[in-house]
FIFIMAR-373332 format. One record per residue (C-alpha): residue number from 1; residue in one letter; x, y, z. Coordinates in Angstrom, 3 decimals. Layout:
<nodes>
+-----+----+----------+----------+----------+
:   i : aa :       c1 :       c2 :       c3 :
+-----+----+----------+----------+----------+
: NUM :  a :        X :        Y :        Z :
...
+-----+----+----------+----------+----------+
</nodes>
This chain:
<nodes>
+-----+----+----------+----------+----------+
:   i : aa :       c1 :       c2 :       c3 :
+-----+----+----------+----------+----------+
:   1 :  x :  -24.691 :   -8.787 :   35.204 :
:   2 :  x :  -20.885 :   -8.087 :   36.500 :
:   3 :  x :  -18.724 :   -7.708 :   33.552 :
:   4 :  x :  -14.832 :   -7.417 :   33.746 :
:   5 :  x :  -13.233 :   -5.060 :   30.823 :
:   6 :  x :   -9.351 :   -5.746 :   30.390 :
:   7 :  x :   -7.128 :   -3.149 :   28.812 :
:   8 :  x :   -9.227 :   -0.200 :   29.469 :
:   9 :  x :   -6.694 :    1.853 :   29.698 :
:  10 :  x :   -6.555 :    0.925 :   25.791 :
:  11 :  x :   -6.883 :    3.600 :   23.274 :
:  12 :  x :  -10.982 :    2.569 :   22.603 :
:  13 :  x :  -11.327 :    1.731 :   26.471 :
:  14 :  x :  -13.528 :    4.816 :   27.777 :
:  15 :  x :  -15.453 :    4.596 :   24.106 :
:  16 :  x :  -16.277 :    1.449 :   24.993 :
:  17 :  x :  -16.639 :    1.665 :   28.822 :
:  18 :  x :  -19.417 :    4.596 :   27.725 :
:  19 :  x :  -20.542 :    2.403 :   25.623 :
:  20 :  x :  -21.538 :   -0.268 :   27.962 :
:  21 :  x :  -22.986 :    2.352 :   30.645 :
:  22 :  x :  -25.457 :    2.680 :   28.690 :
:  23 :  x :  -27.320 :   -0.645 :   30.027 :
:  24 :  x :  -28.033 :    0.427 :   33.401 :
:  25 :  x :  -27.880 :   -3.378 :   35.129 :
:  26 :  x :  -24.229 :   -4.154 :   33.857 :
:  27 :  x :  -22.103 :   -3.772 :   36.470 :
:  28 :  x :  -18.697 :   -2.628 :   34.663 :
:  29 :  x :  -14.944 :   -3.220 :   36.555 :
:  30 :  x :  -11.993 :   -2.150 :   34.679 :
:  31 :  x :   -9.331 :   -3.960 :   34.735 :
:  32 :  x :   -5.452 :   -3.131 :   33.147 :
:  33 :  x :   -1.461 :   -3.426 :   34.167 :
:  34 :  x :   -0.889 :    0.053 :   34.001 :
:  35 :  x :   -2.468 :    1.394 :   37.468 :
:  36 :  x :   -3.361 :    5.001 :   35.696 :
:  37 :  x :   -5.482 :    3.205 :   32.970 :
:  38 :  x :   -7.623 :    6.251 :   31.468 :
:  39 :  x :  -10.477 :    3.694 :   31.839 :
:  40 :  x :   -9.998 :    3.020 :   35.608 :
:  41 :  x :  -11.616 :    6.338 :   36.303 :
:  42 :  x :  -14.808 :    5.916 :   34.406 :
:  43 :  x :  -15.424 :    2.770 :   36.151 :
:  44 :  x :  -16.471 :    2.403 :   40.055 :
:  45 :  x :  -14.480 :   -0.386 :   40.599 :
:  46 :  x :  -10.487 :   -1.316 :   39.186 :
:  47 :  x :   -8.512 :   -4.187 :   39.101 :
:  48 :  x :   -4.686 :   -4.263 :   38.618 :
:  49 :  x :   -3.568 :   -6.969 :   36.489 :
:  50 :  x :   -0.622 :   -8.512 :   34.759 :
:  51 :  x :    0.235 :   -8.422 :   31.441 :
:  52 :  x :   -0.480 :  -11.098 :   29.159 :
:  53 :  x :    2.892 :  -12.176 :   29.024 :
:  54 :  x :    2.912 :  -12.789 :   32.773 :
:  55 :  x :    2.823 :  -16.690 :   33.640 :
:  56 :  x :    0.220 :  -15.964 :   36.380 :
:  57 :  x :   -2.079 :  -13.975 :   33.944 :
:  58 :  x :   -5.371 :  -16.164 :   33.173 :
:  59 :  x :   -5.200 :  -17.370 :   36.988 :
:  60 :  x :   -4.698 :  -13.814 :   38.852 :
:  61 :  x :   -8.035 :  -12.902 :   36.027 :
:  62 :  x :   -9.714 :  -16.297 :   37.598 :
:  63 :  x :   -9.112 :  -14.967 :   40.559 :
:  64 :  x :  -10.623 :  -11.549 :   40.090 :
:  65 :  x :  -13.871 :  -13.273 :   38.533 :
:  66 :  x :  -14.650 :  -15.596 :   41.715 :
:  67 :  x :  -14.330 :  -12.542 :   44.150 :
:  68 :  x :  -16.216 :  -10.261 :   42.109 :
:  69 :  x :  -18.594 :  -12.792 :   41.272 :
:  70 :  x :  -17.637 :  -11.656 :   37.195 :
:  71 :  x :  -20.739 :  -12.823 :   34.406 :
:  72 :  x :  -18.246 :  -11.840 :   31.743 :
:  73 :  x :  -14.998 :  -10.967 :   30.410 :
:  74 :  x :  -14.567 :   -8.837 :   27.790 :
:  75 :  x :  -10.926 :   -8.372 :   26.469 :
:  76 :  x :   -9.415 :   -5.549 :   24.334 :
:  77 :  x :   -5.718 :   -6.267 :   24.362 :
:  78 :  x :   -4.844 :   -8.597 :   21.649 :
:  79 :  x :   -2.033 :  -10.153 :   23.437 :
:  80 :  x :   -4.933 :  -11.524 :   25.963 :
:  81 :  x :   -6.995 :  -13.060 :   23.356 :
:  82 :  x :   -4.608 :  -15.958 :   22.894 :
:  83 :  x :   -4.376 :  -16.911 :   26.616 :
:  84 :  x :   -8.396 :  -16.504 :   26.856 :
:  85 :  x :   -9.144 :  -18.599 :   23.862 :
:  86 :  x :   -6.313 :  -21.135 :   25.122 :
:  87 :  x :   -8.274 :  -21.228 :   28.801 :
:  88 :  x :  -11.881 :  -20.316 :   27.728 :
:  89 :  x :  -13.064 :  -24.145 :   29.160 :
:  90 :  x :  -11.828 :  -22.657 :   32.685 :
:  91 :  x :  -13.747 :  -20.213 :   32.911 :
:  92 :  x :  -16.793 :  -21.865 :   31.437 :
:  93 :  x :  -16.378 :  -24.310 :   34.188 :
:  94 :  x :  -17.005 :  -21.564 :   36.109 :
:  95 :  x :  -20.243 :  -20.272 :   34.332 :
:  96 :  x :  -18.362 :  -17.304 :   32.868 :
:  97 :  x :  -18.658 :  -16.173 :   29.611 :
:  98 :  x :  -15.605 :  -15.065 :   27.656 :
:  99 :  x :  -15.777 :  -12.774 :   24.219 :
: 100 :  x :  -13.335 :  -14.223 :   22.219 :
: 101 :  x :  -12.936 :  -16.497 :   19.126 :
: 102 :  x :  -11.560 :  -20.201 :   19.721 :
: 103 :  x :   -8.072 :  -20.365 :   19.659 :
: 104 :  x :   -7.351 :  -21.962 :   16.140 :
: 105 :  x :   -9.347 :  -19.561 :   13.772 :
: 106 :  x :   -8.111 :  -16.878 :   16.688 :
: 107 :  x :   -4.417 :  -18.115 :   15.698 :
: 108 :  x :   -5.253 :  -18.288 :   11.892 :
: 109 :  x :   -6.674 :  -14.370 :   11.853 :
: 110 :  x :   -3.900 :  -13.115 :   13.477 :
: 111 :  x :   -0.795 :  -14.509 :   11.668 :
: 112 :  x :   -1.594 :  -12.480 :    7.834 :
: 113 :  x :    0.585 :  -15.087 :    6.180 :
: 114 :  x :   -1.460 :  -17.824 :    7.037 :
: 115 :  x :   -4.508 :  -15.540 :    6.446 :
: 116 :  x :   -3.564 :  -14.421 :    3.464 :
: 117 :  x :   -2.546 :  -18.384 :    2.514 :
: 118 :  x :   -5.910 :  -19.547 :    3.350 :
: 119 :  x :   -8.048 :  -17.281 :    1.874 :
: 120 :  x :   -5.729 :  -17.686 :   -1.232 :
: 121 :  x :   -6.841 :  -21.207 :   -0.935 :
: 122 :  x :  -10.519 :  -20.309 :   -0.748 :
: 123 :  x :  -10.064 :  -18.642 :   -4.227 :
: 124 :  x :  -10.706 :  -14.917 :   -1.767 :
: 125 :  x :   -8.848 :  -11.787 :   -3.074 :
: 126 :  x :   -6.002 :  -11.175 :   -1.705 :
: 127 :  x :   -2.858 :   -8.481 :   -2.718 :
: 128 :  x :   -0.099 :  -10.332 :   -4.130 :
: 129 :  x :    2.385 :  -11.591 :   -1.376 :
: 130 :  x :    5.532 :  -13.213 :   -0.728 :
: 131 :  x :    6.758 :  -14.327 :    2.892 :
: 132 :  x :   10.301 :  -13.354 :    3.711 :
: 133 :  x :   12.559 :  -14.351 :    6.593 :
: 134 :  x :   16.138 :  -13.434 :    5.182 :
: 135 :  x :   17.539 :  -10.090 :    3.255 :
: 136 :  x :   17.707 :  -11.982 :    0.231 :
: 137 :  x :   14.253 :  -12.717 :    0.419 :
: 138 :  x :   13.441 :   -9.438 :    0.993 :
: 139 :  x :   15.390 :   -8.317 :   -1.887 :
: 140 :  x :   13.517 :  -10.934 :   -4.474 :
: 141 :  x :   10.330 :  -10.180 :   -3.058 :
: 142 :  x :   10.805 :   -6.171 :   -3.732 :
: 143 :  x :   12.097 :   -7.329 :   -7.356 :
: 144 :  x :    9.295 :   -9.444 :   -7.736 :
: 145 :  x :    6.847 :   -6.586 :   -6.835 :
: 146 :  x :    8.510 :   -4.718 :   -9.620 :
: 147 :  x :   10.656 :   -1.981 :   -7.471 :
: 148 :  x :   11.760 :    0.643 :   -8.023 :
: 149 :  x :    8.791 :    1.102 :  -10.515 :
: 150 :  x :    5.995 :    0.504 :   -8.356 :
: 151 :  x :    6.158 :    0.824 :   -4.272 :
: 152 :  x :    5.413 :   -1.636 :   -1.784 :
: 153 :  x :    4.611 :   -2.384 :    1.799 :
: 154 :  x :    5.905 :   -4.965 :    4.243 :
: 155 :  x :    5.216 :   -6.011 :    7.999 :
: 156 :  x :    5.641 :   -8.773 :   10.456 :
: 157 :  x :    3.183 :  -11.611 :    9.841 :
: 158 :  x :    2.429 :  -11.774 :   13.122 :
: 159 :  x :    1.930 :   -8.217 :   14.983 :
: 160 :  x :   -0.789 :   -5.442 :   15.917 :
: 161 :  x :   -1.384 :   -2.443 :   15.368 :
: 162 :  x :    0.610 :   -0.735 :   13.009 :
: 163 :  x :    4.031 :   -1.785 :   14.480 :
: 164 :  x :    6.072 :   -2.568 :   11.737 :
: 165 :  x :    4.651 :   -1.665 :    8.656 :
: 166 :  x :    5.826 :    0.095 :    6.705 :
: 167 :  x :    5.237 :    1.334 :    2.689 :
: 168 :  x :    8.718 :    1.351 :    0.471 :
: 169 :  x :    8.878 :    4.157 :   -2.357 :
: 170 :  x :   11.605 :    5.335 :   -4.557 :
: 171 :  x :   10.369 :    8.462 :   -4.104 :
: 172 :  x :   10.608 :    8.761 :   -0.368 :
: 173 :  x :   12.388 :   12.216 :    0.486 :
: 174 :  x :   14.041 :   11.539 :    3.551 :
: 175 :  x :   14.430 :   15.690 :    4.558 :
: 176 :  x :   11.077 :   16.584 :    3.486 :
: 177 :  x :    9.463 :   13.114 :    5.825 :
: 178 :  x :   12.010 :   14.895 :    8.877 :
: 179 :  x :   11.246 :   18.453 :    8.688 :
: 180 :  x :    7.571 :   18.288 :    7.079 :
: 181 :  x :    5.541 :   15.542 :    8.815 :
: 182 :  x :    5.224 :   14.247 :   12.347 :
: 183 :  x :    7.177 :   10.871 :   13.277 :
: 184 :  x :    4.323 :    8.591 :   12.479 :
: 185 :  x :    4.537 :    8.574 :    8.611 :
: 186 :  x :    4.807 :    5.184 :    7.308 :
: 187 :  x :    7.015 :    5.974 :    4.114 :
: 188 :  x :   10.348 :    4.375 :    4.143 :
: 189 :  x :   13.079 :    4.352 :    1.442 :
: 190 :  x :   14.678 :    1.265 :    0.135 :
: 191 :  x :   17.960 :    2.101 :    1.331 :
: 192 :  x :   16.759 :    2.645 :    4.659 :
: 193 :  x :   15.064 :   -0.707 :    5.050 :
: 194 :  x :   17.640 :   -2.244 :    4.165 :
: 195 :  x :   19.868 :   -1.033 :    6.303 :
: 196 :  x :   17.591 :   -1.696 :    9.317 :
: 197 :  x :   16.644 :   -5.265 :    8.103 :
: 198 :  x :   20.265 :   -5.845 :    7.933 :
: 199 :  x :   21.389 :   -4.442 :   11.392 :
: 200 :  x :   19.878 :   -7.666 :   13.157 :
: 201 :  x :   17.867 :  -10.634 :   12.758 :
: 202 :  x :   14.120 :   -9.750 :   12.302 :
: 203 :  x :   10.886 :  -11.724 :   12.304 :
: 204 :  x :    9.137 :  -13.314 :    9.272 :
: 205 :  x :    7.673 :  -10.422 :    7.118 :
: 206 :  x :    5.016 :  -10.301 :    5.022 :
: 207 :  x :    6.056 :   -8.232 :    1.493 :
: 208 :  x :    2.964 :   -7.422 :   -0.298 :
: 209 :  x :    1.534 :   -5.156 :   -3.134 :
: 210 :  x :    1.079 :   -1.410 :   -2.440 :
: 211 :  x :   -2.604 :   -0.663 :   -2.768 :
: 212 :  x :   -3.018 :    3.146 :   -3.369 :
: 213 :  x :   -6.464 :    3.411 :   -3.072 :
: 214 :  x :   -8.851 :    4.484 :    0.286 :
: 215 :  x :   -9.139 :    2.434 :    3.146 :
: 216 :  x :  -12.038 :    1.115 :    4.866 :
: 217 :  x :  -12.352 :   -0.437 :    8.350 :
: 218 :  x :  -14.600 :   -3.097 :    8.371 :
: 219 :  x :  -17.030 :   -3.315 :   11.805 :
: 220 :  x :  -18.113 :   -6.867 :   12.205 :
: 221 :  x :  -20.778 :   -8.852 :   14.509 :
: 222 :  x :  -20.241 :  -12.319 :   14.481 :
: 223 :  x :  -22.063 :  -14.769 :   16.151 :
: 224 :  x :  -20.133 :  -18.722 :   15.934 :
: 225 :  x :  -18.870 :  -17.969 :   11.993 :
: 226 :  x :  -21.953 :  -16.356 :   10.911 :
: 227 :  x :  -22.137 :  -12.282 :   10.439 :
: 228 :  x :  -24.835 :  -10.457 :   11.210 :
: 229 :  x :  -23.665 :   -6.933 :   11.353 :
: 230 :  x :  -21.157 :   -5.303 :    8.537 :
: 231 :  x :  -20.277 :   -1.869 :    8.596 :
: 232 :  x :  -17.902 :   -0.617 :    6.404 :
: 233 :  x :  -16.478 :    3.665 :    7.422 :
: 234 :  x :  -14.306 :    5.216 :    5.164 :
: 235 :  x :  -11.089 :    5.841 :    7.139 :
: 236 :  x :  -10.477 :    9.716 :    6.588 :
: 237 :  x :   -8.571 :   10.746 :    9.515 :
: 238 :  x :   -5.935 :    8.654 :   11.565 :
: 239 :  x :   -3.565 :    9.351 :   14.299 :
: 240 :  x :   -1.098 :    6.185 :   15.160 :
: 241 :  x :   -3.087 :    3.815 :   12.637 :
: 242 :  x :   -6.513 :    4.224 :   14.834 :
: 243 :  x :   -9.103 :    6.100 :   12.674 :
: 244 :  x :  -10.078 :    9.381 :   14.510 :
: 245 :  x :  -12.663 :   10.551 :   11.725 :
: 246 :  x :  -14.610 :    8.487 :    8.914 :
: 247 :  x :  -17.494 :    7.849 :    7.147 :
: 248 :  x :  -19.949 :    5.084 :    7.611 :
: 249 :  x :  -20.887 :    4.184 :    3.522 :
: 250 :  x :  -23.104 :    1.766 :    1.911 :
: 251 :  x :  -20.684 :   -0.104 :   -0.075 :
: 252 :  x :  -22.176 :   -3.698 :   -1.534 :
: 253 :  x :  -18.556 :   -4.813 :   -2.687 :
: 254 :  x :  -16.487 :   -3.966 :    0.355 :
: 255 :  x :  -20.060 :   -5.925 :    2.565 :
: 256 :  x :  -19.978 :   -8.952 :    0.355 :
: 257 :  x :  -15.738 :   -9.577 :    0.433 :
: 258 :  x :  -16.126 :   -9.728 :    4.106 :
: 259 :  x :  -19.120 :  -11.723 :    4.127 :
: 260 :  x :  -16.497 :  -13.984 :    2.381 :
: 261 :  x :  -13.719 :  -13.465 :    4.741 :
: 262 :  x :  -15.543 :  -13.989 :    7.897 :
: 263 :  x :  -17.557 :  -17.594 :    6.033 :
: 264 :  x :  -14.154 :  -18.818 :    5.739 :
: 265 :  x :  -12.843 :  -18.423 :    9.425 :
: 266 :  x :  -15.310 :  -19.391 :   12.074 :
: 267 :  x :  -14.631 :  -16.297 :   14.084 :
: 268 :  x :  -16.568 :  -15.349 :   17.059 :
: 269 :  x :  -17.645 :  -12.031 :   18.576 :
: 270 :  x :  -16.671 :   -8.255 :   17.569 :
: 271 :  x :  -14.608 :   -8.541 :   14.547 :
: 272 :  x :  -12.599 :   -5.871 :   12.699 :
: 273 :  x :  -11.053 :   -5.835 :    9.334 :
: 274 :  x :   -9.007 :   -3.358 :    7.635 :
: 275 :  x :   -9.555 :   -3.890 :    3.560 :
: 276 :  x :   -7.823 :   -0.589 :    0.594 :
: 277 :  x :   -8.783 :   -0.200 :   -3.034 :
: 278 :  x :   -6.126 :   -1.741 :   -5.369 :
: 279 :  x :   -5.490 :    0.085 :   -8.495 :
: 280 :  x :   -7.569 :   -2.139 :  -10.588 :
: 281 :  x :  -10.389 :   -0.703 :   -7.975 :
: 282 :  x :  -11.251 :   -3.769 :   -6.450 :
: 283 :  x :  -10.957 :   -3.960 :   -2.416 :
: 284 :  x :   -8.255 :   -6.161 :   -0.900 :
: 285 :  x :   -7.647 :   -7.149 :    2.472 :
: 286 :  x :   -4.867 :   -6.257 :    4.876 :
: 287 :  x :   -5.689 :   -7.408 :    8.108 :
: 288 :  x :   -8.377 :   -9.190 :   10.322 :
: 289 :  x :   -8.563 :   -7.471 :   13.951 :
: 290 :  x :   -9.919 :  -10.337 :   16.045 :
: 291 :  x :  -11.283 :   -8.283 :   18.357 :
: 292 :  x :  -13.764 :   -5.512 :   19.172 :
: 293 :  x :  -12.033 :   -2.102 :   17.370 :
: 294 :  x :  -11.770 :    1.118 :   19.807 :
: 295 :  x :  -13.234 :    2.941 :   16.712 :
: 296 :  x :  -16.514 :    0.624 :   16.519 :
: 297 :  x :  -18.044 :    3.303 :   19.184 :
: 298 :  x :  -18.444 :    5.633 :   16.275 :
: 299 :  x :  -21.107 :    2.830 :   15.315 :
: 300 :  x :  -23.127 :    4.686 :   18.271 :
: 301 :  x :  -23.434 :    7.024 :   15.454 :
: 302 :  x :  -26.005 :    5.058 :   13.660 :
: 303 :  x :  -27.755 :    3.745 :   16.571 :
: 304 :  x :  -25.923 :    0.627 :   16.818 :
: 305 :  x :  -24.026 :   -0.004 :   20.140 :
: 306 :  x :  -21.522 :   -2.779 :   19.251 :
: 307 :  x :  -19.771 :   -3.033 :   22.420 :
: 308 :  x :  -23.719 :   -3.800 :   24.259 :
: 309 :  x :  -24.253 :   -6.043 :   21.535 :
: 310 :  x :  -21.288 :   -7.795 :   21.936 :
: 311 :  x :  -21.825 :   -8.882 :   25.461 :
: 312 :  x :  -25.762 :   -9.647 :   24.588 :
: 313 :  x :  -25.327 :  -11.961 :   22.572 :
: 314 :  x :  -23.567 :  -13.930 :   24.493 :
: 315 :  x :  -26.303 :  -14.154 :   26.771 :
: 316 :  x :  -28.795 :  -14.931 :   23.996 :
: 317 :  x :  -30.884 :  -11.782 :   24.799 :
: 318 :  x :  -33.352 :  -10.772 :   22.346 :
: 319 :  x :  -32.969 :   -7.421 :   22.553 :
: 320 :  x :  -33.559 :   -4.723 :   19.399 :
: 321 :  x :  -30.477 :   -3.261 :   19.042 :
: 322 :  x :  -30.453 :   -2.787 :   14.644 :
: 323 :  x :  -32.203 :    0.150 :   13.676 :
: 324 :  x :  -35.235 :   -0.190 :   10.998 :
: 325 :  x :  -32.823 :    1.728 :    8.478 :
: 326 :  x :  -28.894 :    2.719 :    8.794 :
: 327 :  x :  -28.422 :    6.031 :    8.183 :
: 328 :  x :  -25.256 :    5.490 :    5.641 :
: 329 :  x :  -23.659 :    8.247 :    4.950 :
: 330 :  x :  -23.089 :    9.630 :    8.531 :
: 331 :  x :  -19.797 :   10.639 :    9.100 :
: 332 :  x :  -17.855 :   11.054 :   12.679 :
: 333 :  x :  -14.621 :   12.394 :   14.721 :
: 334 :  x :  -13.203 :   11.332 :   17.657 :
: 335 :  x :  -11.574 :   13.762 :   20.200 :
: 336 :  x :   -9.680 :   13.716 :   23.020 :
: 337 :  x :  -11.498 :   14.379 :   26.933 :
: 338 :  x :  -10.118 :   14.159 :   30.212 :
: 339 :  x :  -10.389 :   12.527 :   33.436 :
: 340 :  x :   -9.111 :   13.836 :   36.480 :
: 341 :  x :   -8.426 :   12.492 :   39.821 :
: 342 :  x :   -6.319 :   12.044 :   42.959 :
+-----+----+----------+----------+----------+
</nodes>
């Protein structure tokens, strides 16, 4: 089986890549733009590719598949998804399998206004929300979320990763975030978002409820809307919003919400979602990750390798990949490792 990985020079690309190795007969070739992808050199053979936003992308990836005679594509770059979900009938033409979601629910997942709308709709918790596209907007939305008394958090609808987010507090100290904490801290003062929001036009934001309690990313196995795998980890340790440390726990509440979420979406594939404890303790959603996570290796932890699974499935292989009992409870850290080369 010759599989084609794209983006792994991505953060969770040699996780994964590992990952896969671990099935002797799946022929792995990497594949990224950047031509010192970490996950290049892990990998016996390498592609250089476009990026997604390159007109020739999906045909200079056809390409690649009919010369290396490719079973499967397995993305990790959201930017790809939506060109691979709009073009998935070309490569099926082709007998190649592609793991992504189709491109509507795809769309839906990854715009959290229209998430948030629709599960809304679906009476499906949700914080409390208010799209904004001008400063005024923002303004009313802040009052409406009862600042200064109470923080709040805003990013674009449509985004990854944690670009753009941001959580608004009155009592943001501006010298002790510069001198005290490393650039990556997510606390902004009003004042300051403002002024940046003001500077230039910006895209449509999403202003939502501060939820103060712990966060849990979600690890999800879908197969054509239905779930079969749910793991929630306690996110204890992150570095540039990916969790380097965690705990995987038990938690019926947090499995059942997401049960809900993914019902309501017919998602396909590896599916990650991000969901914090509100004040009045429930859990709330704040993303959907449409794709596999680069954290879902930790899974390896409990004997569950979601990357193999992933591509198995696909296949229809009825392979035993669950354990009889998950060991809950099991906590993990990531760390860096190098690769070296010439």
């Amino acid at each position: 089986m010759n599989l084609l990985l794209t983006g792994a020079g991505a953060p969770g690309g040699p996780g994964i890549i590992k990952a896969l190795k671990s099935y002797p007969l799946l022929m792995i070739t990497a594949a990224d733009a950047n031509p010192e992808a970490s996950g290049r050199f892990l990998c016996e053979q390498f592609e250089l590719i476009p990026k997604a936003s390159d007109p020739d992308f999906i045909d200079v990836i056809l390409r690649i598949c009919e010369e290396k005679q490719i079973n499967i594509v397995f993305p990790l770059v959201t930017k790809e998804l939506f060109h691979f979900a709009k073009h998935k009938a070309r490569f099926q033409a082709l007998g190649i399998k592609v793991i992504v979601s189709d491109e509507e629910p795809l769309n839906l997942a990854n715009n959290k206004r229209k998430l948030y709308e629709h599960l809304q709709s679906q009476q499906i918790a949700v914080p409390e929300f208010y799209k904004v596209n001008t400063i005024d907007e923002f303004k009313d939305a802040a009052s409406k979320l009862d600042y200064p008394h109470r923080p709040f958090c805003f990013k674009p609808s449509v985004g990854n990763g944690s670009r753009g987010f941001r959580i608004v507090s009155r009592s943001v100290d501006e010298f002790d975030l510069l001198f005290h904490h490393k650039p990556n801290v997510t606390f902004m003062s009003y004042e300051k978002a403002l002024e940046i929001l003001e500077s230039q036009t910006f895209p449509e934001l999403l202003v939502t409820e501060y939820l103060p309690g712990e966060e849990y990313t979600v690890d999800t196995m879908i197969k054509n809307g239905k779930p079969f795998i749910i793991l929630p980890r306690l996110r204890s340790q992150m570095r540039d919003g990916i969790s380097i440390g965690g705990t995987f726990v038990n938690e019926p509440e947090i499995i059942n919400y997401c049960k809900q979420i993914i019902e309501s979406i017919p998602l396909h594939g590896p599916i990650g979602i991000q969901v914090k404890k509100a004040s009045d303790g429930s859990f709330k959603i704040l993303e959907v990750n449409p794709r596999i996570q680069g954290t879902s290796v930790a899974a390896m932890g409990l004997k569950i390798n979601l990357p193999l699974i992933a591509v198995m499935q696909e296949f229809d292989m009825e392979l035993e990949f669950m354990p009889k009992e998950i060991a809950w409870g099991t906590k993990f850290l990531r760390y860096y490792e190098e690769v070296f080369y010439k």
